[in-house]
HTML snippet that shows the backbone in 3Dmol.js (N, CA, C, O; Angstrom):
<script src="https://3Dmol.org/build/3Dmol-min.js"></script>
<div id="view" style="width:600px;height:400px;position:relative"></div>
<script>
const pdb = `
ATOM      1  N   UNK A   1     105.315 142.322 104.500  1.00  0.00           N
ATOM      2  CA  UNK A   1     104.832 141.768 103.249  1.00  0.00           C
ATOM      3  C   UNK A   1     105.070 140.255 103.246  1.00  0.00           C
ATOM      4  O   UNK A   1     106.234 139.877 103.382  1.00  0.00           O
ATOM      5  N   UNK A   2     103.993 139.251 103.092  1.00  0.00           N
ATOM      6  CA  UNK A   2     104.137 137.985 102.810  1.00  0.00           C
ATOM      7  C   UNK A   2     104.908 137.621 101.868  1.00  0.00           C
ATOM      8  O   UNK A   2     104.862 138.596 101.117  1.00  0.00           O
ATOM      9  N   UNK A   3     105.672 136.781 101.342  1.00  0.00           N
ATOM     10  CA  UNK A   3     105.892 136.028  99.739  1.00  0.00           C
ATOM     11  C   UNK A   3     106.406 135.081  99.963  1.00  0.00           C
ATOM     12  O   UNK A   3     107.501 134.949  99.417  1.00  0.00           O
ATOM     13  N   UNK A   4     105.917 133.942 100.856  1.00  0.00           N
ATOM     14  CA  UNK A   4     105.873 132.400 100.758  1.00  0.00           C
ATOM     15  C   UNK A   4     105.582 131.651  99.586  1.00  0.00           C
ATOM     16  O   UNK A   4     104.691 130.874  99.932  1.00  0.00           O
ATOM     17  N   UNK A   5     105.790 131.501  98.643  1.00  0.00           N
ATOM     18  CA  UNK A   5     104.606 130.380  97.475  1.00  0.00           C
ATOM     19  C   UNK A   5     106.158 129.530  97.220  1.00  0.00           C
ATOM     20  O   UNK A   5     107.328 129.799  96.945  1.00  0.00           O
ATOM     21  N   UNK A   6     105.234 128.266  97.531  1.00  0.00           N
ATOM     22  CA  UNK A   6     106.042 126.533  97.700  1.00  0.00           C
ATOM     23  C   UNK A   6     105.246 126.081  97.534  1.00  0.00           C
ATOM     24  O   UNK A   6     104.303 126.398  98.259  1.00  0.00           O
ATOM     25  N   UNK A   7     105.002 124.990  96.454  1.00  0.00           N
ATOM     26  CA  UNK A   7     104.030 123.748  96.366  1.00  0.00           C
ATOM     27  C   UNK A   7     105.049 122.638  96.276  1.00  0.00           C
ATOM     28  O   UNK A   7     106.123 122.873  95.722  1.00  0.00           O
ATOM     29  N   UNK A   8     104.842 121.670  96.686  1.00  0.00           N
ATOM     30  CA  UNK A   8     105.224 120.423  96.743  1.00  0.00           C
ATOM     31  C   UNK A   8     103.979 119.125  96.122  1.00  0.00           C
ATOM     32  O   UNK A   8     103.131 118.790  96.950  1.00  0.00           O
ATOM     33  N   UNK A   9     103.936 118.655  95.132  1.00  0.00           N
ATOM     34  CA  UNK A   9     102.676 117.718  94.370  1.00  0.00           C
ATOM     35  C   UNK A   9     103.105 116.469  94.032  1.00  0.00           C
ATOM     36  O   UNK A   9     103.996 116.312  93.197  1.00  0.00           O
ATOM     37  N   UNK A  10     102.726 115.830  94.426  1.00  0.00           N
ATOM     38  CA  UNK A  10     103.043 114.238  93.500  1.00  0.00           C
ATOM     39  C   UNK A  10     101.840 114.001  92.578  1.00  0.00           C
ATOM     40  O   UNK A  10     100.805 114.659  92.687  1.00  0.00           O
ATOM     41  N   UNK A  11     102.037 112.927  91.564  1.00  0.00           N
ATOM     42  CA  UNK A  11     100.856 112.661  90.273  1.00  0.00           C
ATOM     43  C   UNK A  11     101.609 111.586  89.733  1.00  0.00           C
ATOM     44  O   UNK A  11     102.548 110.882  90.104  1.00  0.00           O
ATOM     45  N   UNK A  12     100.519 111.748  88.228  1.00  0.00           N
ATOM     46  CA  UNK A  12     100.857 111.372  87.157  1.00  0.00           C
ATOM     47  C   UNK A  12     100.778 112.418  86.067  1.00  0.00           C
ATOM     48  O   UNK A  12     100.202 113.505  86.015  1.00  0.00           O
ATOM     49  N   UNK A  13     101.506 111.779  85.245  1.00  0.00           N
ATOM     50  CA  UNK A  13     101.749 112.813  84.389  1.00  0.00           C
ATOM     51  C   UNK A  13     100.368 111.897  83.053  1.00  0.00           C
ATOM     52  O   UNK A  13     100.336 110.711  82.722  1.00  0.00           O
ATOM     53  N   UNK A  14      99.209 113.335  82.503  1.00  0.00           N
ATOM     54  CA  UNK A  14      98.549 112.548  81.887  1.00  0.00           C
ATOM     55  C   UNK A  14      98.542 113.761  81.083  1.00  0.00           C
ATOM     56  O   UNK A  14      97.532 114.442  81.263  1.00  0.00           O
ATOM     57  N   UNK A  15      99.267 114.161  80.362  1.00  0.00           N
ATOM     58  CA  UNK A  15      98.992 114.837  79.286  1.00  0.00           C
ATOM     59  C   UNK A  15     100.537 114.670  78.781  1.00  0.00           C
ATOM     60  O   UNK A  15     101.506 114.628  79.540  1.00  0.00           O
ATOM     61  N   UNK A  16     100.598 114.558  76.945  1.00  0.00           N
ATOM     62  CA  UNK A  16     102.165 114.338  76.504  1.00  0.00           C
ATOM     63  C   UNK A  16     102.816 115.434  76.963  1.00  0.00           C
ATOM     64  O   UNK A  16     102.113 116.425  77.161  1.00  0.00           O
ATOM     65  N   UNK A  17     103.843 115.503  77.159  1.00  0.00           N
ATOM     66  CA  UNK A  17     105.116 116.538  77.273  1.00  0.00           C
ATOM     67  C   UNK A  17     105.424 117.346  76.458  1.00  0.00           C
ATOM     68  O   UNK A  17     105.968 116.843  75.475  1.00  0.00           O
ATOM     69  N   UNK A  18     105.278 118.736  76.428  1.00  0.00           N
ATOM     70  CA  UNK A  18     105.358 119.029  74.863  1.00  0.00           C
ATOM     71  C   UNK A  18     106.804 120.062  75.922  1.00  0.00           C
ATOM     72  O   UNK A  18     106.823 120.599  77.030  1.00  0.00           O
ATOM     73  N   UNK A  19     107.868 119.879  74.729  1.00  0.00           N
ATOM     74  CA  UNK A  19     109.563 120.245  74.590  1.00  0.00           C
ATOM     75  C   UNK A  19     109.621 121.591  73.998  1.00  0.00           C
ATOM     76  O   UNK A  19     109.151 121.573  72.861  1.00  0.00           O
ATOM     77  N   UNK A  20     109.997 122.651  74.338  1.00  0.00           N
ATOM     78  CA  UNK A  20     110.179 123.757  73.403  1.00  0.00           C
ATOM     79  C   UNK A  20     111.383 124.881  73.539  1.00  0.00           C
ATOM     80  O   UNK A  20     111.612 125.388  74.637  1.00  0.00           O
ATOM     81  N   UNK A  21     111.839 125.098  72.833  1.00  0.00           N
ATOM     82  CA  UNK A  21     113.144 125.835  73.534  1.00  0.00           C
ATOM     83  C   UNK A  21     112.368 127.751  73.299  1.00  0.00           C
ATOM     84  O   UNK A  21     111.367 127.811  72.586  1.00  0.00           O
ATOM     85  N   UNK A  22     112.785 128.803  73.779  1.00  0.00           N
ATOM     86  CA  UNK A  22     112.221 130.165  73.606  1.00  0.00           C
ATOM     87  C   UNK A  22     113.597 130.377  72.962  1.00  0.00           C
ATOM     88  O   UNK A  22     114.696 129.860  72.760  1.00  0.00           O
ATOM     89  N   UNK A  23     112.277 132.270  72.627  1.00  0.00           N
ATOM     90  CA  UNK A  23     113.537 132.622  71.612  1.00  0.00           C
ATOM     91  C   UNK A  23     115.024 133.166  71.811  1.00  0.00           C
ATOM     92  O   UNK A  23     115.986 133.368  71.072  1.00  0.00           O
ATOM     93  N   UNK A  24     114.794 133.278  72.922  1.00  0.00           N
ATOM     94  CA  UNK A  24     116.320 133.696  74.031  1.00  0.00           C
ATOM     95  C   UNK A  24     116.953 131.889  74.156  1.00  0.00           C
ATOM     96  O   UNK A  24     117.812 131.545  74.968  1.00  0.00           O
ATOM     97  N   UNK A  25     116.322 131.013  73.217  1.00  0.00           N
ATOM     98  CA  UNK A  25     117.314 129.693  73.393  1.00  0.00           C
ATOM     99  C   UNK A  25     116.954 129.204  74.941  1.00  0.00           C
ATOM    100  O   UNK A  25     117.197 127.998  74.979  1.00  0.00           O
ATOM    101  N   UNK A  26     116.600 129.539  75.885  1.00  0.00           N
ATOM    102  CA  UNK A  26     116.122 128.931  77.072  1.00  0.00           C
ATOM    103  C   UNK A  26     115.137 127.226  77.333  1.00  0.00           C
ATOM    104  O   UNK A  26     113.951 127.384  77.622  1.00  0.00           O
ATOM    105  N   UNK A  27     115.464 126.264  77.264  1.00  0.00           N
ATOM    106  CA  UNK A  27     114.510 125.135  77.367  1.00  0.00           C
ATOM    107  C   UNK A  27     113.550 124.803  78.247  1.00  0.00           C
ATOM    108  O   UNK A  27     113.831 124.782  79.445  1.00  0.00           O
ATOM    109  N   UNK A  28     112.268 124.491  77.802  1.00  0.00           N
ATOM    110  CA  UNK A  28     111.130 124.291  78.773  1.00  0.00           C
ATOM    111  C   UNK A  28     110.723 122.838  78.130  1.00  0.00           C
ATOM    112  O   UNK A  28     111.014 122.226  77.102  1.00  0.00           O
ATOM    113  N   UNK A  29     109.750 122.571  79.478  1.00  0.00           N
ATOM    114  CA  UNK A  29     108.791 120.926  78.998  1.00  0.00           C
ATOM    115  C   UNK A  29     107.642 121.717  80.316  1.00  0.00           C
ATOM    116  O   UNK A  29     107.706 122.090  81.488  1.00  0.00           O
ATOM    117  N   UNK A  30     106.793 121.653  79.357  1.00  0.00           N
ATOM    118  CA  UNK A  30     105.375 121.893  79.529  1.00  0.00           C
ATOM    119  C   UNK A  30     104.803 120.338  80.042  1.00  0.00           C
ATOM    120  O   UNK A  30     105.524 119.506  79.491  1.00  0.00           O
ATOM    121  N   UNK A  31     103.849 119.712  80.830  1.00  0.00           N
ATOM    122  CA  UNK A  31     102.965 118.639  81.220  1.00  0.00           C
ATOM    123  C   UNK A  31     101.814 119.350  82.140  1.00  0.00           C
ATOM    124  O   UNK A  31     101.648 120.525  82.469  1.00  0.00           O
ATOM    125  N   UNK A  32     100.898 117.836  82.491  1.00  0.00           N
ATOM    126  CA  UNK A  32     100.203 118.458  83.283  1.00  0.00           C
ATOM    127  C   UNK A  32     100.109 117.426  84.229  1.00  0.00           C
ATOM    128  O   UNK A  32     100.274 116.440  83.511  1.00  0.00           O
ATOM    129  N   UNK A  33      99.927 116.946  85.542  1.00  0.00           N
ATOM    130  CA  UNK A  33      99.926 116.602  86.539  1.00  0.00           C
ATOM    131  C   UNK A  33      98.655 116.343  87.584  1.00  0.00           C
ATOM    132  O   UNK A  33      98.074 117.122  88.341  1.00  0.00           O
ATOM    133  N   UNK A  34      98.450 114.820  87.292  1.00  0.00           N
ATOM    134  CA  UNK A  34      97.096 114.707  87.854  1.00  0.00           C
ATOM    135  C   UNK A  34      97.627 114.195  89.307  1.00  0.00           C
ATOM    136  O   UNK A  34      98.459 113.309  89.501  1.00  0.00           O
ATOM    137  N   UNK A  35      96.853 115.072  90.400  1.00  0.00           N
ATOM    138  CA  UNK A  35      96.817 114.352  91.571  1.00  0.00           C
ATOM    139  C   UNK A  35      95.714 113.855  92.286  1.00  0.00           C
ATOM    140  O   UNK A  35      94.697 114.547  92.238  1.00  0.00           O
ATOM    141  N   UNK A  36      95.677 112.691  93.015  1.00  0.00           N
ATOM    142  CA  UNK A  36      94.759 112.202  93.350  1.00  0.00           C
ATOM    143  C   UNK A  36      95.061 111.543  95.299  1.00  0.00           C
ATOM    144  O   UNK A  36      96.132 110.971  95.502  1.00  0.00           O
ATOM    145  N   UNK A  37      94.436 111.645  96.057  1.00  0.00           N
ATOM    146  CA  UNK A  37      94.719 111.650  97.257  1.00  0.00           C
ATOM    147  C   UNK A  37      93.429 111.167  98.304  1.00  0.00           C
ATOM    148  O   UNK A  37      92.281 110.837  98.008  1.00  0.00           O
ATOM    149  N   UNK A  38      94.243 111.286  99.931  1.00  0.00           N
ATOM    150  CA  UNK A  38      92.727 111.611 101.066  1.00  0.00           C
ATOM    151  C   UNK A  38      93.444 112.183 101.535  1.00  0.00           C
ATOM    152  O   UNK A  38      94.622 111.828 101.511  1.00  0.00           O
ATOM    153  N   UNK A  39      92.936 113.617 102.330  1.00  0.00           N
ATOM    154  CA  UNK A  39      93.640 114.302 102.697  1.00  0.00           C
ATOM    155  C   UNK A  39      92.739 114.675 104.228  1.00  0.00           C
ATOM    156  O   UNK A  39      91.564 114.377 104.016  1.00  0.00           O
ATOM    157  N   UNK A  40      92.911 115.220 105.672  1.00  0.00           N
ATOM    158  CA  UNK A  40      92.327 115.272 106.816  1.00  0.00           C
ATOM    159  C   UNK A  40      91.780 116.762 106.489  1.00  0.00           C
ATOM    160  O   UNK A  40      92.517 117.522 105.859  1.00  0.00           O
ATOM    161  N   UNK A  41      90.778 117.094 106.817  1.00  0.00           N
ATOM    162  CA  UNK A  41      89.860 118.398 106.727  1.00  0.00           C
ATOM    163  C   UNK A  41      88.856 118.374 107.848  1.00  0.00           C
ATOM    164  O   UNK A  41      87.662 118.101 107.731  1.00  0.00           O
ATOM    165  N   UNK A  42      89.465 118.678 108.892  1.00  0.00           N
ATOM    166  CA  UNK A  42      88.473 118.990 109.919  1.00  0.00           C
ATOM    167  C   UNK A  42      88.119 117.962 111.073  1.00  0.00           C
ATOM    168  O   UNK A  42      87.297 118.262 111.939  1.00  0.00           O
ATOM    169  N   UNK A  43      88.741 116.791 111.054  1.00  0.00           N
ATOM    170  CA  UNK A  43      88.725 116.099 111.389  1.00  0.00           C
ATOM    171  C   UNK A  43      87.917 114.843 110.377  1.00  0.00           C
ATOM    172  O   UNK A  43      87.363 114.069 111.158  1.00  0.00           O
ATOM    173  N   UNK A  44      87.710 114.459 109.093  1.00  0.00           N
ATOM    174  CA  UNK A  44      87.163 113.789 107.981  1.00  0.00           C
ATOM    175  C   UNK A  44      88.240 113.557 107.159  1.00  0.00           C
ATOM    176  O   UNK A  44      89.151 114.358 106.956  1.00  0.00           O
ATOM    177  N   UNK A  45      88.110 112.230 106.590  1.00  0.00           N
ATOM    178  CA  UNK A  45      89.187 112.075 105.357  1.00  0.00           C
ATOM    179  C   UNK A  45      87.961 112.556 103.981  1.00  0.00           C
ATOM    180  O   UNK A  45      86.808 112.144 103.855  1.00  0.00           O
ATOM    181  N   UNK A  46      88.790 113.645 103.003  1.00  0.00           N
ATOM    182  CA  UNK A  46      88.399 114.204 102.594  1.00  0.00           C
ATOM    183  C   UNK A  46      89.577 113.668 100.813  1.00  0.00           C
ATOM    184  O   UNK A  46      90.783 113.850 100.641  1.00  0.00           O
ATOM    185  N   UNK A  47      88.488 112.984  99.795  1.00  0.00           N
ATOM    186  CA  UNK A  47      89.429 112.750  98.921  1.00  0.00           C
ATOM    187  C   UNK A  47      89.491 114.112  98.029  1.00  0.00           C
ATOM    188  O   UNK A  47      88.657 114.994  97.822  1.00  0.00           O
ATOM    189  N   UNK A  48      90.879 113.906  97.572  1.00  0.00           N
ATOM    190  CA  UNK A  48      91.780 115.321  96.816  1.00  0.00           C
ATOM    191  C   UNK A  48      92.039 114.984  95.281  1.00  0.00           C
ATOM    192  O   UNK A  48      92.430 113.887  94.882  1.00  0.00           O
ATOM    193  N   UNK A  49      91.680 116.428  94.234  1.00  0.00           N
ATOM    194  CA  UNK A  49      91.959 115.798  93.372  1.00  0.00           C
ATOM    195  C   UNK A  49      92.178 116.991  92.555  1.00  0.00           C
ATOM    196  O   UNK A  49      91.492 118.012  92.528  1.00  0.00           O
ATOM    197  N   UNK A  50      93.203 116.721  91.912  1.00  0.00           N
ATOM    198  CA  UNK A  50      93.248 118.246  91.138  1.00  0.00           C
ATOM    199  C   UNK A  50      94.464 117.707  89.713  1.00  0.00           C
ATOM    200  O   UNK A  50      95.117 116.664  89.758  1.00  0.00           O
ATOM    201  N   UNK A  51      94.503 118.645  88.640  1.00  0.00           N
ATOM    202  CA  UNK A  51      95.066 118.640  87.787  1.00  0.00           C
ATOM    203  C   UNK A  51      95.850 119.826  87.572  1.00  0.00           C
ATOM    204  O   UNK A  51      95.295 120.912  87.740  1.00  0.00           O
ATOM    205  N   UNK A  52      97.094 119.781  87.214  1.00  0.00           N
ATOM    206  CA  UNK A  52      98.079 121.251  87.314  1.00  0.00           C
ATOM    207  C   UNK A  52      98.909 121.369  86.134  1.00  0.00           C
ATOM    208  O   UNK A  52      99.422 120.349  85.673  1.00  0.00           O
ATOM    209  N   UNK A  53      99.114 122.582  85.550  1.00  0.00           N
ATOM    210  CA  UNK A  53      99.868 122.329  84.459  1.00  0.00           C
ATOM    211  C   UNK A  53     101.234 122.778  85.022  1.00  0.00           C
ATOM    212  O   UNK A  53     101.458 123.867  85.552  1.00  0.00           O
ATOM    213  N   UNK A  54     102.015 121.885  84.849  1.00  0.00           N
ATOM    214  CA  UNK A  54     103.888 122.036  85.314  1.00  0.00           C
ATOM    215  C   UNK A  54     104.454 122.536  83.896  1.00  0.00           C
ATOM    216  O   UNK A  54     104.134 122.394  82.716  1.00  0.00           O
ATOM    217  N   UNK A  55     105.675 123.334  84.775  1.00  0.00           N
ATOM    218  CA  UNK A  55     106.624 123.994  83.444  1.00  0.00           C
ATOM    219  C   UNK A  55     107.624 123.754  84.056  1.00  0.00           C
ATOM    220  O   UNK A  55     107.795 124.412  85.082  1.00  0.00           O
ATOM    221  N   UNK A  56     108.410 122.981  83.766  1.00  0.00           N
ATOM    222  CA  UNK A  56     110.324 122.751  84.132  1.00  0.00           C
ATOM    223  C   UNK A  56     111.105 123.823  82.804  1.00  0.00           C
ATOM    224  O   UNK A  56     110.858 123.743  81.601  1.00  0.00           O
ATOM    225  N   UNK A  57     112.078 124.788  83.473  1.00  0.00           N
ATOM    226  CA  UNK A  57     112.882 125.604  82.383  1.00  0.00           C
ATOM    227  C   UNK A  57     113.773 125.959  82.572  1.00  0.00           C
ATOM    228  O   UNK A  57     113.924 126.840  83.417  1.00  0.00           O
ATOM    229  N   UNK A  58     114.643 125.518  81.977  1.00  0.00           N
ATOM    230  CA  UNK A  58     116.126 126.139  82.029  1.00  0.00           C
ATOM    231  C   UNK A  58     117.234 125.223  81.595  1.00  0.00           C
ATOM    232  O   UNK A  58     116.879 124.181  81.045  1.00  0.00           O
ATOM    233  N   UNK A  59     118.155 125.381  81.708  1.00  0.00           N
ATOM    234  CA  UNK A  59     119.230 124.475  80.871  1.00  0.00           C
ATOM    235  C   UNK A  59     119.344 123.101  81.268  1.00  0.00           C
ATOM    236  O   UNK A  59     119.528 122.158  80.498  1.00  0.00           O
ATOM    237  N   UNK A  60     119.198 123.033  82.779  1.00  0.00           N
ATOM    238  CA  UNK A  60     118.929 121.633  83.287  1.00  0.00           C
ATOM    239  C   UNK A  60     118.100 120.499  83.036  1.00  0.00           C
ATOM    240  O   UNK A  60     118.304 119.295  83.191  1.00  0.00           O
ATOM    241  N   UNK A  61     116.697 121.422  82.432  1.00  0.00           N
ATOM    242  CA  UNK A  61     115.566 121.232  82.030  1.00  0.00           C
ATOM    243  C   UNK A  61     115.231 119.963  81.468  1.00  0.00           C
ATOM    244  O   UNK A  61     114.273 119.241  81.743  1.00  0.00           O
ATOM    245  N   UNK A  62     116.530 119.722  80.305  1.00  0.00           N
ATOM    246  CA  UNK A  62     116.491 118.561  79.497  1.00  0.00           C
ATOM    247  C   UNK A  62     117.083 117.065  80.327  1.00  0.00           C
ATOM    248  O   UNK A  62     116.672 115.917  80.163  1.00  0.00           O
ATOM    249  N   UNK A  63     117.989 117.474  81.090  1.00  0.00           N
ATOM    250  CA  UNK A  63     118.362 116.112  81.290  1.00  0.00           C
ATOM    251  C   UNK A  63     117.320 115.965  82.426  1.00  0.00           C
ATOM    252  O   UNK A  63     116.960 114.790  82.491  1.00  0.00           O
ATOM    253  N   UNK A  64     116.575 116.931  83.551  1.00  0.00           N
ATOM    254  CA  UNK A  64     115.624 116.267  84.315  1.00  0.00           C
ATOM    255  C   UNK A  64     114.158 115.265  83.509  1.00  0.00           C
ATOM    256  O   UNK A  64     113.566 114.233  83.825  1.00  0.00           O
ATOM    257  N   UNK A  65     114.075 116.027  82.624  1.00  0.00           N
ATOM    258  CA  UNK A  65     112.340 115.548  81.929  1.00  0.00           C
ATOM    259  C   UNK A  65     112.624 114.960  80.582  1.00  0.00           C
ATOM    260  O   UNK A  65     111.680 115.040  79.795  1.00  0.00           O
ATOM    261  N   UNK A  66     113.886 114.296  80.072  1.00  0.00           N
ATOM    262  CA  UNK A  66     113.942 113.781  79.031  1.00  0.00           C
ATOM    263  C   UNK A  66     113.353 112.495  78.725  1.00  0.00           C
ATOM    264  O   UNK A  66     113.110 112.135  77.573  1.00  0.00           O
ATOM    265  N   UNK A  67     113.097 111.723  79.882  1.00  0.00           N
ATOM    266  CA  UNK A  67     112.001 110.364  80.034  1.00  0.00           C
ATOM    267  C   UNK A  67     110.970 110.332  80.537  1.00  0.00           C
ATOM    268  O   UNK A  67     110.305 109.300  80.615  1.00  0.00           O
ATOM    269  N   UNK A  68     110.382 112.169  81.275  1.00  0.00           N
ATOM    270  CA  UNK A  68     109.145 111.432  81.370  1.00  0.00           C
ATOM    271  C   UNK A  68     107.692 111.642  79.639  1.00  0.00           C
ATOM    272  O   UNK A  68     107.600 112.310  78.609  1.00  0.00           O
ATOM    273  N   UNK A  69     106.924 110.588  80.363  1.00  0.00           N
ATOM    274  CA  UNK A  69     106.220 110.197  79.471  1.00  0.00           C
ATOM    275  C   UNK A  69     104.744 110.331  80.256  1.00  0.00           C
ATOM    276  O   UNK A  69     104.752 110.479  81.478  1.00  0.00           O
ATOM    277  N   UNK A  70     103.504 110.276  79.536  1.00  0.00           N
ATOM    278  CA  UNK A  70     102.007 109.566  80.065  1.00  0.00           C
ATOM    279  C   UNK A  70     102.393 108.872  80.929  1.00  0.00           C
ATOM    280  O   UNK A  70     103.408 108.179  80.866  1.00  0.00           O
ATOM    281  N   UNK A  71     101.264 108.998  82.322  1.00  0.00           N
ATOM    282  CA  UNK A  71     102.134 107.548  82.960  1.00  0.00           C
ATOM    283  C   UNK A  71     103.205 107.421  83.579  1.00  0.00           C
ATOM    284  O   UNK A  71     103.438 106.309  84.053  1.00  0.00           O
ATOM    285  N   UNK A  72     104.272 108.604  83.785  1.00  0.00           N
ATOM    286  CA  UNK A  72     105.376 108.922  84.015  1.00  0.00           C
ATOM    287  C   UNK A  72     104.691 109.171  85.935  1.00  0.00           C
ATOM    288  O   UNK A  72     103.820 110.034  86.040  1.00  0.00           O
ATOM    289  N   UNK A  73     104.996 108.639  86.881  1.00  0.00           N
ATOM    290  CA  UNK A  73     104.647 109.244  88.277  1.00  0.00           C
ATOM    291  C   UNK A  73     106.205 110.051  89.017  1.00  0.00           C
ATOM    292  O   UNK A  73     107.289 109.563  89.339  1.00  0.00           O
ATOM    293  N   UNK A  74     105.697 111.375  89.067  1.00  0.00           N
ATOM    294  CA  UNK A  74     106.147 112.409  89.898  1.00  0.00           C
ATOM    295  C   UNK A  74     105.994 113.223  91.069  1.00  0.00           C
ATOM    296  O   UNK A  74     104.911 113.273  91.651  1.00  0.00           O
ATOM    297  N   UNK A  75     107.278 114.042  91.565  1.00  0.00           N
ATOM    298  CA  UNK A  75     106.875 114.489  92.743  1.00  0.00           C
ATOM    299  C   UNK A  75     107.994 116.066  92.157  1.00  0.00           C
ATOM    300  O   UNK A  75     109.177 116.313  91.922  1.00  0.00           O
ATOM    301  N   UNK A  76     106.679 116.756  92.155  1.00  0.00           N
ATOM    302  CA  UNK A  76     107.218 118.190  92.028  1.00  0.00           C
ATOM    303  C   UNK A  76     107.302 118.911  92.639  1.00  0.00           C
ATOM    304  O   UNK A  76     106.348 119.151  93.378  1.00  0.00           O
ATOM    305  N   UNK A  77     108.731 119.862  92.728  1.00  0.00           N
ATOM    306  CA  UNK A  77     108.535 121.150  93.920  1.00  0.00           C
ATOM    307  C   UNK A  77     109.056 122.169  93.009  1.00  0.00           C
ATOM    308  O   UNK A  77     110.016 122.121  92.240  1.00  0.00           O
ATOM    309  N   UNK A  78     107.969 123.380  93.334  1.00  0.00           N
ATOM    310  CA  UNK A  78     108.376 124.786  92.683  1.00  0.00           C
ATOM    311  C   UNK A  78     107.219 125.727  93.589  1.00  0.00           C
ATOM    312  O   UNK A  78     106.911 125.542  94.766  1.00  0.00           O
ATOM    313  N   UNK A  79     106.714 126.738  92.699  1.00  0.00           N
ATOM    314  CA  UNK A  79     106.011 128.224  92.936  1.00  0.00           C
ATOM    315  C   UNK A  79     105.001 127.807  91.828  1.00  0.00           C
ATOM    316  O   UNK A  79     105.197 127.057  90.872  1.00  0.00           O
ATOM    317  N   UNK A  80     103.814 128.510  92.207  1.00  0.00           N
ATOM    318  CA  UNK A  80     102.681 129.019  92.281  1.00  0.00           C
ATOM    319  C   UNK A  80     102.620 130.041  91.070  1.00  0.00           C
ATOM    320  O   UNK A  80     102.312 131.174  91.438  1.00  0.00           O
ATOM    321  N   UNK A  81     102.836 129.902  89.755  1.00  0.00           N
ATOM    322  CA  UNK A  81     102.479 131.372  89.008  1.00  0.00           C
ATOM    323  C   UNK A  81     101.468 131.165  87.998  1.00  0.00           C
ATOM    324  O   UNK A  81     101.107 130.071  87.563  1.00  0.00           O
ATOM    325  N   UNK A  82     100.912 132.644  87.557  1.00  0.00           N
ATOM    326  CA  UNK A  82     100.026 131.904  86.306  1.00  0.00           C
ATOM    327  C   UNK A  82     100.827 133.000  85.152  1.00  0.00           C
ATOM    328  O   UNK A  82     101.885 133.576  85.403  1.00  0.00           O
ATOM    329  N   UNK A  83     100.215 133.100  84.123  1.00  0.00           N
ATOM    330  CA  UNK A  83     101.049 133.528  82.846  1.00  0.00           C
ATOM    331  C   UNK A  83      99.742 133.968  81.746  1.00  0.00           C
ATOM    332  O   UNK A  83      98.734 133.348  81.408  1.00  0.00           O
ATOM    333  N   UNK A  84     100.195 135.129  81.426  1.00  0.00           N
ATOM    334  CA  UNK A  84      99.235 135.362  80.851  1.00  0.00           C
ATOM    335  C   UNK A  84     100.000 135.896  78.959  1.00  0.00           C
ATOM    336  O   UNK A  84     101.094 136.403  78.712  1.00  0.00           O
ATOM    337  N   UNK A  85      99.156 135.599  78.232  1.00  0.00           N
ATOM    338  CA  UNK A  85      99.898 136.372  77.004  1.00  0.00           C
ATOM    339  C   UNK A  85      99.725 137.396  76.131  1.00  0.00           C
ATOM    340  O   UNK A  85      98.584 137.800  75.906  1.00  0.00           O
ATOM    341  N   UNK A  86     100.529 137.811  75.680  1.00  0.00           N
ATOM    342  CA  UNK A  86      99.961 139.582  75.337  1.00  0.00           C
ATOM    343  C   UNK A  86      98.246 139.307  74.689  1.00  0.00           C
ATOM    344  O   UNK A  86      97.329 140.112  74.846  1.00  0.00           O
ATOM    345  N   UNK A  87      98.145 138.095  74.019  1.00  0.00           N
ATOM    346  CA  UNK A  87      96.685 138.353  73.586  1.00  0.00           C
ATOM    347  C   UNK A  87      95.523 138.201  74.312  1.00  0.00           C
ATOM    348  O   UNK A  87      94.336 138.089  74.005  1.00  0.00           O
ATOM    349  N   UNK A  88      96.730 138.243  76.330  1.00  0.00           N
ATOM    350  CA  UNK A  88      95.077 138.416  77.017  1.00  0.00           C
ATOM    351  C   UNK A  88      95.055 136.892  77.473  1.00  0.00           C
ATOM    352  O   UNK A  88      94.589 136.653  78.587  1.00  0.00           O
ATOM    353  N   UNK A  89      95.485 135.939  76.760  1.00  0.00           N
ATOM    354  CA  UNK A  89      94.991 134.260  77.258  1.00  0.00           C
ATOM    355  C   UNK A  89      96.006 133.705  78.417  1.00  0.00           C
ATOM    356  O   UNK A  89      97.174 133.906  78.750  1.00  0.00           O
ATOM    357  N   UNK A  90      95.159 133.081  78.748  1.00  0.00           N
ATOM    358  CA  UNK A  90      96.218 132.226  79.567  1.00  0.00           C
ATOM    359  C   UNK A  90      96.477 130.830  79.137  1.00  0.00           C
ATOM    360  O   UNK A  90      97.291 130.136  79.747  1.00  0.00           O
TER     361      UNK A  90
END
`;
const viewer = $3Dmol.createViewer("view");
viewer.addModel(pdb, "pdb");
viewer.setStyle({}, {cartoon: {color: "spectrum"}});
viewer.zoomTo();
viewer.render();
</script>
């Protein structure tokens, strides 16, 4: 059975930060993460571009993402998940 999932992303951060603690008291900061790049594909530089929504959570949570802002440039490493909510949305 495979279960590799690692992303590693650098950006900007272009959406505000929205702060929220759950109801188990757990802290999150929601953003989203524009990346922009050239990346080799086949032998061609091939420009890259994608937008990701990041979730940092847990108690640490606050003192890592308490300054960033719009404009804020990062380099994130985590996993790959999506989330869905009981009403079906993502």
């Amino acid at each position: 059975m495979l279960t590799a999932n690692r992303l590693v992303l650098s950006g900007t951060v272009c959406k505000t930060p929205i702060r929220k603690t759950s109801p188990s008291g757990i802290p999150h900061c929601q953003f989203v993460l524009e990346h922009r790049s050239q990346q080799q594909e086949a032998g061609f530089n091939r420009q890259a571009w994608c937008r990701m929504p990041i979730v940092v959570s847990g108690p640490q949570s606050q003192a890592l993402t308490h300054s960033i802002t719009v404009g804020s440039n990062l380099k994130v490493t985590g996993f790959i998940s999506s989330h869905q909510g009981r009403n079906g949305l993502k």
